[in-house]
MARPA-720009 format. One record per atom (N, C-alpha, C): y, z, x; residue in one letter. Coordinates in steps of 0.02 Angstrom, whole numbers, plus 32768, in hexadecimal, padded with zeros to 4 digits. Example, Ala and Ser with C-alpha at 12.3 -4.5 7.8 and 13.67 -1.06 7.14 Angstrom:
2
7EE481868294A7F1F81868267A7F5B81868294A7F9081628282S7FCB816582ACS8002818A8285S
END
This chain:
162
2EBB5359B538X2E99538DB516X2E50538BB52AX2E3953DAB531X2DEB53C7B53AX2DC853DEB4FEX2D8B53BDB4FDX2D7E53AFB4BDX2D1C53D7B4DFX2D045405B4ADX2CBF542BB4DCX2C9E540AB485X2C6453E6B4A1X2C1B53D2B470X2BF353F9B482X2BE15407B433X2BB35428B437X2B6A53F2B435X2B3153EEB436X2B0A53B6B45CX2ACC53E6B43CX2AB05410B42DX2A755439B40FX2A605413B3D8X2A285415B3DEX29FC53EFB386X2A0753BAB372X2A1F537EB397X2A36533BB39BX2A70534FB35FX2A9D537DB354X2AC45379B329X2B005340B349X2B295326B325X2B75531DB333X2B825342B35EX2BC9532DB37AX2BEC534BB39DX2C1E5377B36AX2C1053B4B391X2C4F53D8B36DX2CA45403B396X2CB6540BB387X2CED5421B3CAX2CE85466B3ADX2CE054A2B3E6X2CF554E0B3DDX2D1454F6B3CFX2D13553DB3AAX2D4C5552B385X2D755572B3B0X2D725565B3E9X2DA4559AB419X2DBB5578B43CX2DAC5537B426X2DF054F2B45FX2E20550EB45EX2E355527B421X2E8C5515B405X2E9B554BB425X2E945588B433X2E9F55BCB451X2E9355A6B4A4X2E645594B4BDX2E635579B4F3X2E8D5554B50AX2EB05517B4EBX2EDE54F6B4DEX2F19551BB4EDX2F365545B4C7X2F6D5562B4D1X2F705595B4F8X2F475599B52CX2F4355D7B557X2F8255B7B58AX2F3E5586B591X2F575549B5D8X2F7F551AB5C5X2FA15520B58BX2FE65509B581X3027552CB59BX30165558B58EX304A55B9B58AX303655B8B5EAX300955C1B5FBX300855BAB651X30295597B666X301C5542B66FX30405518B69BX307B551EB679X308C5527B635X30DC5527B62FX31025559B64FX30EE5592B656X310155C1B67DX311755C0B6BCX30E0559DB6D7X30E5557AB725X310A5546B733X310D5522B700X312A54DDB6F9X318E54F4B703X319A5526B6CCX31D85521B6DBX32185555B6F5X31EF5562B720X3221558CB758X323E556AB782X325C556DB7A8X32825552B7DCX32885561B82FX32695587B81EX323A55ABB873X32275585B891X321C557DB8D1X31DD5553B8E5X31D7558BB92CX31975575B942X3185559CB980X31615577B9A7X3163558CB9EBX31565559BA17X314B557BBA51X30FE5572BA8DX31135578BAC7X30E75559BB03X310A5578BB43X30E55530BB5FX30C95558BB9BX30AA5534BBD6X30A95564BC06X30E7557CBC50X30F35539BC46X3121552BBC80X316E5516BC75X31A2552FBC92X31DC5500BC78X31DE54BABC6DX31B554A0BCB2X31A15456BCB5X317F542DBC6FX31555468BC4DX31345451BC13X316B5443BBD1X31A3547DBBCDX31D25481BB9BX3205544BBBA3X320C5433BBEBX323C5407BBF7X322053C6BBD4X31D553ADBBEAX31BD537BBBD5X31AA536FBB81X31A553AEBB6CX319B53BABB25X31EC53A8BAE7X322953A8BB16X325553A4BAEEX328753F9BADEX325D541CBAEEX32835465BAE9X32D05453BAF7X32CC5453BB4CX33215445BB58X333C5420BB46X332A53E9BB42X335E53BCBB26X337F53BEBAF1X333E53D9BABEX334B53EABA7BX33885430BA6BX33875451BAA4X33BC5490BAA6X339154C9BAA0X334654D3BA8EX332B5512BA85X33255552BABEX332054FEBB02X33135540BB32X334D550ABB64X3362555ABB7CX33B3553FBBA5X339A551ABBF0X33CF54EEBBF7X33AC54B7BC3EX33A554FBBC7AX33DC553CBC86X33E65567BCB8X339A5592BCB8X3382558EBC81X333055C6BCA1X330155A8BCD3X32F655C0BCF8X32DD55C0BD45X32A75581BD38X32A75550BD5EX32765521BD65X321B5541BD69X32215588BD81X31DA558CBD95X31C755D1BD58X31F855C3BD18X31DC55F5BCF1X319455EDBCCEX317E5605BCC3X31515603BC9DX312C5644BC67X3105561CBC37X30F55627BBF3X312A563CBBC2X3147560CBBC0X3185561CBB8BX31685605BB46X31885623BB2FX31815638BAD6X31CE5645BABDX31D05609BA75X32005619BA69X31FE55FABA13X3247560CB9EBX323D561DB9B1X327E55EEB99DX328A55D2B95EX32CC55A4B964X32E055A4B91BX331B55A6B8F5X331355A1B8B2X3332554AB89FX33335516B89CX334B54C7B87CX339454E2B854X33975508B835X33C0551AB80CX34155542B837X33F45582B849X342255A1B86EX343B559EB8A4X3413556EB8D2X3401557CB91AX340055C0B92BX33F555DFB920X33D75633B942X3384561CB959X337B5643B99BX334C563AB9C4X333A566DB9E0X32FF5686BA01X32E056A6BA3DX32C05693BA6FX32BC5699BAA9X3297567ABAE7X328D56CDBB10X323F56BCBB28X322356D8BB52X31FB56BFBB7BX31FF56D3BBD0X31F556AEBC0BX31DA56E2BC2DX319956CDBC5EX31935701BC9BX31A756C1BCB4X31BE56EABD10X31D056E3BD43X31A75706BD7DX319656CDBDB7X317256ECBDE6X319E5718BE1BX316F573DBE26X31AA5783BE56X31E8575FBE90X321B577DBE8DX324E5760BEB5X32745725BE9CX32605712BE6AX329A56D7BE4BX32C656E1BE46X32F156B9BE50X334D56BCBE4CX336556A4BE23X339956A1BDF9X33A15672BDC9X33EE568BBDA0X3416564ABDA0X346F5657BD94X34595648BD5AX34825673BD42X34A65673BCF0X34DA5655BCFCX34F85630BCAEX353755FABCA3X356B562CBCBFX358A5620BCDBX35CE5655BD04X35FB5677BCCDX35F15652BC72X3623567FBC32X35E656AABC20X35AD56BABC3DX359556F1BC2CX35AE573DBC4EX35A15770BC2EX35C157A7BC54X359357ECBC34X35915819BC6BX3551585DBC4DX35705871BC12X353A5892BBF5X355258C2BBB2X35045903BBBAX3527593ABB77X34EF5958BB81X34AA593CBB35X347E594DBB49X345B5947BB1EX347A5953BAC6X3493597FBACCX34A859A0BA82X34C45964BA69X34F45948BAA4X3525590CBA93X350658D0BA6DX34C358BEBA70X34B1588CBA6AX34935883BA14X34875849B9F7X34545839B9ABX34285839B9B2X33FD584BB9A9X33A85842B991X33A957E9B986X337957DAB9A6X33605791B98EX33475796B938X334E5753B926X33355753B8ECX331F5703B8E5X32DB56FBB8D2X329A5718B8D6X32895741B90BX32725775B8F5X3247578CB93EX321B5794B921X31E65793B97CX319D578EB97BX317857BDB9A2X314557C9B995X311A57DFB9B3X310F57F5B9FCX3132579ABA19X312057B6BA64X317A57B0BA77X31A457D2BA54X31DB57E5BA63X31D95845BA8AX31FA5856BAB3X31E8588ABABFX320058D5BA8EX31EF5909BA89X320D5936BA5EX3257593EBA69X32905963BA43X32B25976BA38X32C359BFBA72X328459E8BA77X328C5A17BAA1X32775A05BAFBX325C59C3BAF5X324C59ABBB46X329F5986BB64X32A35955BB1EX32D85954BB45X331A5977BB50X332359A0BB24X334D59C1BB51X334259F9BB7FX330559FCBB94X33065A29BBCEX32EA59E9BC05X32C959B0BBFFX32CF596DBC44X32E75939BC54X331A5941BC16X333658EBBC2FX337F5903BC3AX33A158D7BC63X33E458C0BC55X3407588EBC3AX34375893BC25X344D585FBBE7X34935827BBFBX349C57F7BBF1X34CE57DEBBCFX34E557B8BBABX352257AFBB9BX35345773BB5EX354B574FBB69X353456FBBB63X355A56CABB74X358656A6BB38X35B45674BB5BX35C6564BBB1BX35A7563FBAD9X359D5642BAB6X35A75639BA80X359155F3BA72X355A55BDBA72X35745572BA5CX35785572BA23X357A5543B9F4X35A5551CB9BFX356E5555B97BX35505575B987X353E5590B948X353955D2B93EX350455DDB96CX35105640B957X3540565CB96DX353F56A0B949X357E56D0B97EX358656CFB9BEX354B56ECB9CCX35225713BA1EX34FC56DDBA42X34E456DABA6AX34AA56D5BAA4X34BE56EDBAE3X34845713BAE0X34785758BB04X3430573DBB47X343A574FBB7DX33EF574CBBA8X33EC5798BBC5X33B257ACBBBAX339157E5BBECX336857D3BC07X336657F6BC37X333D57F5BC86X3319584CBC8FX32C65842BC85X32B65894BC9FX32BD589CBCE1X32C058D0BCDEX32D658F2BD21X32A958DDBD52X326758C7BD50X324758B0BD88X326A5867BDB2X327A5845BD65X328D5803BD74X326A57D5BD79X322657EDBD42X31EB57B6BD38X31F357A7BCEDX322357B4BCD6X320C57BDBC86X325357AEBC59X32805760BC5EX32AD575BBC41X32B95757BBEBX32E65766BBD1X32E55752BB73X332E5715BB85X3336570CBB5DX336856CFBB28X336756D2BAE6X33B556D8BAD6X33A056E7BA73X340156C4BA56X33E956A0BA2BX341C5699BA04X343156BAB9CFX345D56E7B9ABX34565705B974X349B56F6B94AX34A95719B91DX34C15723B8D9X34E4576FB8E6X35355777B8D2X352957C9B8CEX350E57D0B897X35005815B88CX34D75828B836X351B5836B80EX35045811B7E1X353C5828B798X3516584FB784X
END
């Protein structure tokens, strides 16, 4: 607890009357923050995510291109549902797990969390192409798109919507 003296007129110390409210601001904040199950994370380089624990941990798949970079990504502890976003320098190549297969956009879930630097709803379906891979041990879906340039991959685990 912080505790504010007042120190004027050699009085005592007195504590303000607006601790307690102060107090419970930044109680009600970090609890807020405190208990979600989100976490977010990103790095610059695959090399950085690799060394950070990403892959291993399962957030970001071992198959995204060694030379991606600035990935950003989103993870829930609870659900495993996830998002990953990667540029790629021009001309990269890069295999998908062979049980993935195209779909159209329509086909696919919305990530959940999404963020900010996820792209719109109306970009991607007019620049990316899509598909859906296996399935591992928790969500429904995981889905990767690739924009059409081929600088600009996603990764997403999802949930269908009930």
């Amino acid at each position: 607890m912080v505790v504010v003296f007042d120190l004027s007129e050699n009085q005592a110390p007195k504590m303000s009357k607006w601790l307690p409210l102060q107090s419970l601001a930044l109680c009600i904040a970090l609890g807020g923050c405190l208990l979600t199950d989100n976490f977010d994370a990103s790095y610059d380089s695959m090399a950085g995510a690799i060394a950070e624990g990403a892959v291993r941990k399962g957030w970001i798949p071992a198959w995204v291109p060694r030379d991606a970079t600035d990935l950003r990504e989103v993870h829930n502890l609870d659900t495993s549902s996830s998002a990953l976003a990667f540029d790629l320098p021009e001309g990269t190549r890069w295999q998908l797990p062979a049980d993935c297969r195209p779909i159209n956009f329509r086909d696919t879930v919305p990530p959940s969390p999404r963020r900010r630097w996820w792209p719109s709803d109306a970009t991607l379906a007019k620049s990316y192409a899509f598909h859906e891979c296996k399935a591992e041990a928790s969500p429904d879906h995981t889905f990767v798109g690739l924009r059409a340039d081929g600088r600009h991959g996603l990764h997403w685990r999802a949930y269908d919507p009930e």
